[in-house]
Structure formats: structure tokens, C-alpha cells
MARVO-836292 format. One record per residue (C-alpha): x, y, z. Coordinates in steps of 0.5 Angstrom, whole numbers, plus 500, padded with zeros to 3 digits. Layout:
VEXPA   X   Y   Z
VEXPA   X   Y   Z
...
//
This chain:
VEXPA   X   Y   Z
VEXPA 466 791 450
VEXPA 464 798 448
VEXPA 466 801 442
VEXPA 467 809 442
VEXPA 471 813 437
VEXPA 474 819 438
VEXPA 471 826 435
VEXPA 476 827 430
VEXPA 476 834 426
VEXPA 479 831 420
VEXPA 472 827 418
VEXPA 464 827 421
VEXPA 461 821 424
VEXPA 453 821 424
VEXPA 448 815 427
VEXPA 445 812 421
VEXPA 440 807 424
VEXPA 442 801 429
VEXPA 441 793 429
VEXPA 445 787 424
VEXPA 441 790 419
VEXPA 442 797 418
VEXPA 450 795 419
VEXPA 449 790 414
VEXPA 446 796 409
VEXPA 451 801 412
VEXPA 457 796 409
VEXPA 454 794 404
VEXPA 452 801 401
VEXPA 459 803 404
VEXPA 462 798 399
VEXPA 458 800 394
VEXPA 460 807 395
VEXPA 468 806 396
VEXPA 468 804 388
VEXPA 466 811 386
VEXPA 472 816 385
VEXPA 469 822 383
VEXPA 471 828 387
VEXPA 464 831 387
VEXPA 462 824 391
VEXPA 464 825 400
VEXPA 464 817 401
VEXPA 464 814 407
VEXPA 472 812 410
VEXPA 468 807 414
VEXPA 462 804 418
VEXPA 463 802 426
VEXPA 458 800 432
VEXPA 457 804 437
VEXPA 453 800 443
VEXPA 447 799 438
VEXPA 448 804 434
VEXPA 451 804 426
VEXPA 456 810 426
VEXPA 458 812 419
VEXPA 465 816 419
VEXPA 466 820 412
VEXPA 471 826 411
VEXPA 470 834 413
VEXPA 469 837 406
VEXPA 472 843 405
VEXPA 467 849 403
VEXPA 460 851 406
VEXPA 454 848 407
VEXPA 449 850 401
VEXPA 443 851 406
VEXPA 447 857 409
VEXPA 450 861 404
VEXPA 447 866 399
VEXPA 444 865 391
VEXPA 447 865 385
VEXPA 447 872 382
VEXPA 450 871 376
VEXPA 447 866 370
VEXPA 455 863 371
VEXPA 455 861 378
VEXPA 449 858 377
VEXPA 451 853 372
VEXPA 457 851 375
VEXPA 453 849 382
VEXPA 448 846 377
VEXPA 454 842 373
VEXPA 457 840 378
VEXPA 452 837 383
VEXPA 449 833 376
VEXPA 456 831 374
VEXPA 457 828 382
VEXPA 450 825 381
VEXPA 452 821 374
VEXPA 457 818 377
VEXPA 453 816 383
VEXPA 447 813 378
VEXPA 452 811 373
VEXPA 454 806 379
VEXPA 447 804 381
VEXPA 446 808 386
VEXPA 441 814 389
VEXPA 442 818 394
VEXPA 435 819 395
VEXPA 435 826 400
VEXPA 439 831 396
VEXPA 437 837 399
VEXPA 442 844 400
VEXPA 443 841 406
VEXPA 446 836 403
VEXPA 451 839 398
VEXPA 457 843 400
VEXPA 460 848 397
VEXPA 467 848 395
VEXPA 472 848 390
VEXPA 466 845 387
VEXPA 460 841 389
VEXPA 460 835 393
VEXPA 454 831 395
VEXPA 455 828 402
VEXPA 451 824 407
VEXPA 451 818 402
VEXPA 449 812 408
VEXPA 441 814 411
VEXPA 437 814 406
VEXPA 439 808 403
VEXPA 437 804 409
VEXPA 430 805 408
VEXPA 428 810 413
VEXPA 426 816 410
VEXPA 422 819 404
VEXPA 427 825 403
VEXPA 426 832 404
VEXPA 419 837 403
VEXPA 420 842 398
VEXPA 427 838 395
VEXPA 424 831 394
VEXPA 419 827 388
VEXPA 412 826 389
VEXPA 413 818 389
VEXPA 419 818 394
VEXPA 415 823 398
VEXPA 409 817 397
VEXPA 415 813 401
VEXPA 417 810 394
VEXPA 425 809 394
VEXPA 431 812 393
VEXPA 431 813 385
VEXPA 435 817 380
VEXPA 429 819 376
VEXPA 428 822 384
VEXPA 435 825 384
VEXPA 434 829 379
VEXPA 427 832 381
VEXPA 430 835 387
VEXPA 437 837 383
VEXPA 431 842 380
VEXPA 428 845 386
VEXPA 435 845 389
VEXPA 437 848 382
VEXPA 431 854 383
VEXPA 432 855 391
VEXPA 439 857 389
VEXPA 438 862 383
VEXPA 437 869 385
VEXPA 431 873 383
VEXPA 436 876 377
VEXPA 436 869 374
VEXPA 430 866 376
VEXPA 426 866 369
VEXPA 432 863 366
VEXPA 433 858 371
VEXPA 425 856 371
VEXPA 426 854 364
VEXPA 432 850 365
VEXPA 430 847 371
VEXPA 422 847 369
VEXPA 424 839 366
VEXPA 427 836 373
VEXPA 421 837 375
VEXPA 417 834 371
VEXPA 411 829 375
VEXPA 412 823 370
VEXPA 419 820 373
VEXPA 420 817 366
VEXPA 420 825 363
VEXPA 426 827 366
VEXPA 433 827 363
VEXPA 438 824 366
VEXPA 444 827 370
VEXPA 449 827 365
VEXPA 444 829 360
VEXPA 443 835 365
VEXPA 451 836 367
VEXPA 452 835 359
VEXPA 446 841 357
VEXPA 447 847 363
VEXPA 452 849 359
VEXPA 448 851 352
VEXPA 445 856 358
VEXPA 451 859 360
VEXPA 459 858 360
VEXPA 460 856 368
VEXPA 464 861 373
VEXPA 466 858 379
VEXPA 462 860 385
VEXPA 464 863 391
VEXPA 459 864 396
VEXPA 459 867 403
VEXPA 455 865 408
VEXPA 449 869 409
VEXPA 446 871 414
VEXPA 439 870 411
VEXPA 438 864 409
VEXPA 442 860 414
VEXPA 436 859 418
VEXPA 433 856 413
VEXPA 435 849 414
VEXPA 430 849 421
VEXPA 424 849 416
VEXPA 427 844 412
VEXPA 428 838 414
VEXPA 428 830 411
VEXPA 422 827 413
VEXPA 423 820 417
VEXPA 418 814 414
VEXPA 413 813 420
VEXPA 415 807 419
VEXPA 421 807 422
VEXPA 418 810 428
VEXPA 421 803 432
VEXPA 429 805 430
VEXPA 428 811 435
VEXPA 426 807 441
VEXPA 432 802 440
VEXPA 435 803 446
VEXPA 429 801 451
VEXPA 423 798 447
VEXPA 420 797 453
VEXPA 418 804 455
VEXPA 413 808 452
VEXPA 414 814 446
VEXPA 413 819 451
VEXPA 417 817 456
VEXPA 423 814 452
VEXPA 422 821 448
VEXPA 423 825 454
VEXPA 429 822 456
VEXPA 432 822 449
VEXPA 431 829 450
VEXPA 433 831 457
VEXPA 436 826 460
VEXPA 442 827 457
VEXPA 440 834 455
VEXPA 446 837 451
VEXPA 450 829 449
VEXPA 449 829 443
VEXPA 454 825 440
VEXPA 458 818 442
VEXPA 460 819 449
VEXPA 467 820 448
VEXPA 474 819 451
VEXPA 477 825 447
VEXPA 477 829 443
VEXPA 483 825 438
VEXPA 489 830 436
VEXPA 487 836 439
VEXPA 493 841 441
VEXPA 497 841 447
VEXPA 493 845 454
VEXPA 496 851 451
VEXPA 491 852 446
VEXPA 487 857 448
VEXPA 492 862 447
VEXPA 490 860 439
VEXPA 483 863 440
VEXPA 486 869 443
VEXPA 491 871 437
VEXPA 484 869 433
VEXPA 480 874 429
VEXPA 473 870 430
VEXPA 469 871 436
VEXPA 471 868 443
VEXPA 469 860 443
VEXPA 469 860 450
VEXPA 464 865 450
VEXPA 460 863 444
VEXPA 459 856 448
VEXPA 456 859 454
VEXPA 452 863 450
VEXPA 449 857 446
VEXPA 448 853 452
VEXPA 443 857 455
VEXPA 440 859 448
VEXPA 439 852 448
VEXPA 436 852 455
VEXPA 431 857 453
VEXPA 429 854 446
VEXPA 427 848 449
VEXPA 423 853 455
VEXPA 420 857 450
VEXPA 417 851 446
VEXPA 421 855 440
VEXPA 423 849 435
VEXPA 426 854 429
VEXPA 431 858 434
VEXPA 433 851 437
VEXPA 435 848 430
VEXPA 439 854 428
VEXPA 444 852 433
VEXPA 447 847 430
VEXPA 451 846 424
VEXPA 446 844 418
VEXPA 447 837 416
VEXPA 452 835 422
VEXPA 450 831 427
VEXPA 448 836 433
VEXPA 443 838 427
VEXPA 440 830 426
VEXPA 438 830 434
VEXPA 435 838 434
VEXPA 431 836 428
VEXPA 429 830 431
VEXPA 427 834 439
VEXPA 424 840 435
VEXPA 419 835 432
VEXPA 417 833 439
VEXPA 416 841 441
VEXPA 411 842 434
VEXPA 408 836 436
VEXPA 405 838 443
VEXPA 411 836 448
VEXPA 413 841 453
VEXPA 418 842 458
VEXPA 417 845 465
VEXPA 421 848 469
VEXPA 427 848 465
VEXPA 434 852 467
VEXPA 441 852 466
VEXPA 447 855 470
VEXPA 453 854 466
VEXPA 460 855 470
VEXPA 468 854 467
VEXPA 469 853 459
VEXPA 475 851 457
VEXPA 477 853 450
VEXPA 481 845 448
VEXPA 484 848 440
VEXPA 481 853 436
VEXPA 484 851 428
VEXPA 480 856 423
VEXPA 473 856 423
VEXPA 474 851 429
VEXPA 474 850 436
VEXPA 473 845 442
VEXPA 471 848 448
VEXPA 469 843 454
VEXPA 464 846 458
VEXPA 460 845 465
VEXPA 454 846 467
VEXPA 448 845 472
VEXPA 442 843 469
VEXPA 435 844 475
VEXPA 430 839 476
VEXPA 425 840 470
VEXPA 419 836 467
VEXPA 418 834 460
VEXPA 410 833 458
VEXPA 409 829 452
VEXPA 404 831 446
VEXPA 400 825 449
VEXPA 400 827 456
VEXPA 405 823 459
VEXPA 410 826 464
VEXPA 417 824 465
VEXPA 420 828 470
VEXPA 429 829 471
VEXPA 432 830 477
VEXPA 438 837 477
VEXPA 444 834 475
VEXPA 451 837 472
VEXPA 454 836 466
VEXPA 461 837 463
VEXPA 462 837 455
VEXPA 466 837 450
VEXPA 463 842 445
VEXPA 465 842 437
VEXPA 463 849 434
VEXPA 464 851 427
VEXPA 464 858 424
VEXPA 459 860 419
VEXPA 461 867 418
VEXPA 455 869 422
VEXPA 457 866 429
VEXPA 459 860 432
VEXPA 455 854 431
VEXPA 455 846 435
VEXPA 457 841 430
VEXPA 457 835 436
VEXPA 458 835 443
VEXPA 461 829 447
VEXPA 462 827 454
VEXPA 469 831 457
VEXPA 474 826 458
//
């Protein structure tokens, strides 16, 4: 029988891999993880199959991506942000672990720094992210934490203002370093910054800049796990499994799920109307049909920039924005979206059921191969975050 979970606003689930073997890495890595109690470390609540899938529920975070804020203006912040995300990976390496793709995606900024998505990258499948990763886990090296420490320097200098940046390319200048063995340890790390200067708490907002930022940088997936994509039906061709991985369910994301589990009674829209924040319902709509028109117009960045960094909706842009940089096209795509339904609106959160109409399209793969999609009608159920700038899809559900 299928095993589905309900989308809960209290913990995020992502899709790390599927089969036996990657449950059993993901239960291993789950186990090894559950050991660690630093609050600098978001570990997994838990690990479930879904159909063939490897799920990987772990608590919401409280804070802001760091790829959607601001720089540290002050030497102060700076120091704090560094502090913390070394004193989190000491205790990850102090435990034998590495988290093998941190990036400004994958730390949250809070009360303090707190490193998330601690699963998929420990099941081999994927060599970091450009820009942040070492050259040998770049080369398909493994997760190391002589490679946690290079990308906490080019994490280090991403986040330094223009006002700091000679001060942090000192200090960030041996993390860096090309001989793993030359860099210092994290501790060592948490240990120093302070000789830099005294740390202040940094409490960033998110900035409308650099909260695209996330579309350009991305965790490259190994080629060789090029065979976890087509798990569903291996005996389809990559273009085609990849059209209807795009298009078949179009805007499902997620699991398809019953419900949406604690929501508020159906009187919840009145929340949305005593909320400050922009009308959910009306946000929904929007981003249904930007998304249309990102995948009409072939325009990658503008479709990963509807979703939230980290979150699963983002995993599944990214991966249908490396089809359309690839060559895939789709032709005569539209969408005609009718009610939406604001569920529940708590803070910066909101679920909102929508239905929509999606006309017969065509989707071309970068090799040619052609798989055409009959109109069909949807309904959703669409989990949306605010991120100081606008509301964004965090996943996306069957409606019940």
C-alpha cells in the first residue's frame, strides 16, 4: 500500500533518492545524524518511502534562507555568521560526518546559524555546489570536511559587504586554500574569527537583489546518477520521461497528498484578510501563470525564482530549468487558472488550493524527441512563504 504524508507546516520533507539503497544510506545517515545535538544542526525527525521515493522529513527552521538576504555590513555580523556555521560544522566532523553542499542555500539565518539539508549529499549523488564546492569534490571526490571548510570561505566571502571585503579575504583566504590538508579545521575556524573582530548577532532582511541569486547557483548532480531520475519508468527514453516528469503533472511537485495536516477551520481566509502581507489567493494565481509563462518563453532563471531556495519546489524548478539550458522547449503551452481558495494564512505562510485548465502542449527534448500532453485540469493545494519581497512556492500537493 502507498505510503503518503501529509504536507505539515511544522517540518519540510524532501525527496533525497529512491530504492533499498538509498533508504538504507538515508537511515543510516538519519541515525548518525540523530546523535548530534548542536543547535546549529537541523537533523532529520525522520526517513519514510514514499511509492519508490526516500523522503527525508526534518524540522522548519525559524529564520531566513542565507541566499535571500542581504551582506554582512559590519565586521561584527560578519564574524557571528562565520562563527556559528563552523561551530555547527565541528560538531558535524567531530561526529564523523560531512555535509558535503553547503552553500547560502543550505544555511538558515536565525537566532543563529543553522545548516540544513543534511541527507542528499551523503548518498553519493551529487558534487556540491559551483562556486561554494572544493576542487576535488567538484572532480566527484566525496563529502570531506577539509571540503566543508573551502566552501565555508567562498560562503564567508559571498556574504562580506563591499566595506569588509579585504578584511574577509584575509581571513577567508586560507579555507581556500587548493591542498585540502592546508586548511584548518572548523573548530580551529570558530575558534580564530573571533581575533577578527567581536561577533554581533546579524539580523538580515531579506533583499530583493540577491534573492534571485539562487537561480545561478545551484548543487550540480553527479552524471552518474543520471538512472535516479528515470526510477519511475525505466523503460522510457530520457526525453520523454523527462517531458512527462516536466509536464505531465505540470505544477505537482510534491507527494500527492490527502491534506494539508493541521490546517485551520474553512473560516481561515478571514486570517488572510486581517494580514498585512499581500493576498495569498491572489499571489497563487499570479505564480501559476508565471510559471506557465517561464516554461513558454524558455526562461530558466525566472522559473526558479518562484520558489522557495532550498525547498522542494525549488529541487524540482532547478532540475526542469537544467532541461530548458539544455535545448528543451515547450510548445503551445497556456493555462487558464480559475477559483483559488486561501486554506490558512500563519505569518509568512499560507496554503491556498488552486484549479486551473492547462491546453494541449508539446514538449521538444534537447535531442529532438517529442512528447505531446492532452488539456487536462488540475487542482493543488500550494504551500507559499513570504520572503519580504513576495510570496513564493515552498511545494505543492494534490488538493484533497
Amino acid at each position: 500500500m502507498r505510503q503518503v504524508t501529509p504536507l505539515r507546516l511544522d517540518r519540510v520533507a524532501r525527496a533525497v533518492g529512491s530504492g533499498d539503497r538509498d533508504e538504507r544510506l538515508a537511515r543510516a545517515r538519519f541515525a548518525a545524524l540523530s546523535a548530534i545535538d548542536h543547535p546549529g544542526v537541523c537533523a532529520p525527525v525522520d526517513v519514510v518511502r514514499e511509492d519508490d521515493a526516500v523522503v527525508v522529513h526534518a524540522p522548519r527552521v525559524a529564520g531566513t534562507v542565507l541566499a535571500d538576504v542581504g551582506r554582512c555590513e559590519s565586521l561584527g555580523e560578519w564574524a557571528w555568521l562565520v562563527r556559528g556555521i563552523a561551530e555547527a560544522l565541528a560538531a558535524l566532523h567531530a561526529a564523523g560526518l560531512a555535509h558535503g553542499d553547503l552553500s547560502p542555500s543550505n544555511v538558515i539565518v536565525g537566532s543563529r546559524p543553522v545548516l540544513i539539508d543534511l541527507v542528499g549529499a551523503a548518498l553519493g549523488r551529487e558534487r556540491g555546489t559551483p562556486g561554494f564546492a572544493s576542487p576535488e569534490r567538484a572532480a566527484g571526490g566525496p563529502p570531506t570536511a577539509a571540503d566543508d571548510v573551502h566552501a565555508l570561505g567562498a560562503l564567508a566571502l559571498a556574504a562580506a559587504s563591499a566595506s569588509i571585503t579585504t578584511e574577509a579575504e584575509a581571513w577567508a583566504g586560507p579555507l581556500l586554500a587548493a591542498d585540502p590538508g592546508a586548511r584548518p579545521t572548523a573548530g580551529a575556524v570558530a575558534r580564530g574569527i573571533d581575533r577578527c573582530a567581536a561577533p554581533v548577532r546579524w539580523q538580515p532582511s531579506p533583499d530583493p537583489v540577491t534573492a534571485a541569486a539562487p537561480a545561478a547557483v545551484r548543487t550540480v548532480s553527479d552524471p552518474r546518477a543520471w538512472h535516479w531520475r528515470l526510477r519511475r519508468h525505466p523503460w522510457r527514453g530520457a526525453a520523454v520521461l523527462a517531458a512527462l516528469a516536466l509536464l505531465g503533472g505540470w505544477w505537482v511537485w510534491g507527494p500527492e497528498v490527502p491534506a494539508v495536516a493541521g490546517l485551520a477551520a474553512r473560516g481561515a481566509p478571514e486570517a488572510s484578510a486581517r494580514s498585512s502581507l499581500p493576498d495569498a489567493g491572489a499571489a497563487a494565481r499570479a505564480v501559476t501563470l508565471e510559471r506557465a509563462d517561464a516554461l513558454a518563453r524558455a526562461d530558466p532563471e525566472a522559473l526558479v525564482a518562484l520558489a522557495v531556495p532550498g525547498s522542494s519546489a525549488w529541487a524540482a524548478a532547478e532540475r526542469e530549468a537544467r532541461a530548458l539550458r539544455e535545448g528543451a522547449r515547450v510548445d503551445g503551452l497556456a493555462v487558464e487558472v480559475g477559483a483559488t481558495e486561501v486554506v490558512e494564512v500563519e505569518g509568512g505562510r499560507a496554503v491556498v488550493d488552486v484549479a486551473y485548465v492547462v491546453a494541449a502542449h508539446t514538449w521538444r527534448g534537447a535531442d529532438g524527441e517529442l512528447a505531446r500532453t492532452p488539456a487536462h485540469a488540475q487542482r493543488i493545494r500550494m504551500l507559499l512563504v513570504w520572503s519580504g519581497e513576495r510570496w513564493r512556492v515552498e511545494d505543492v500537493s494534490a488538493r484533497p
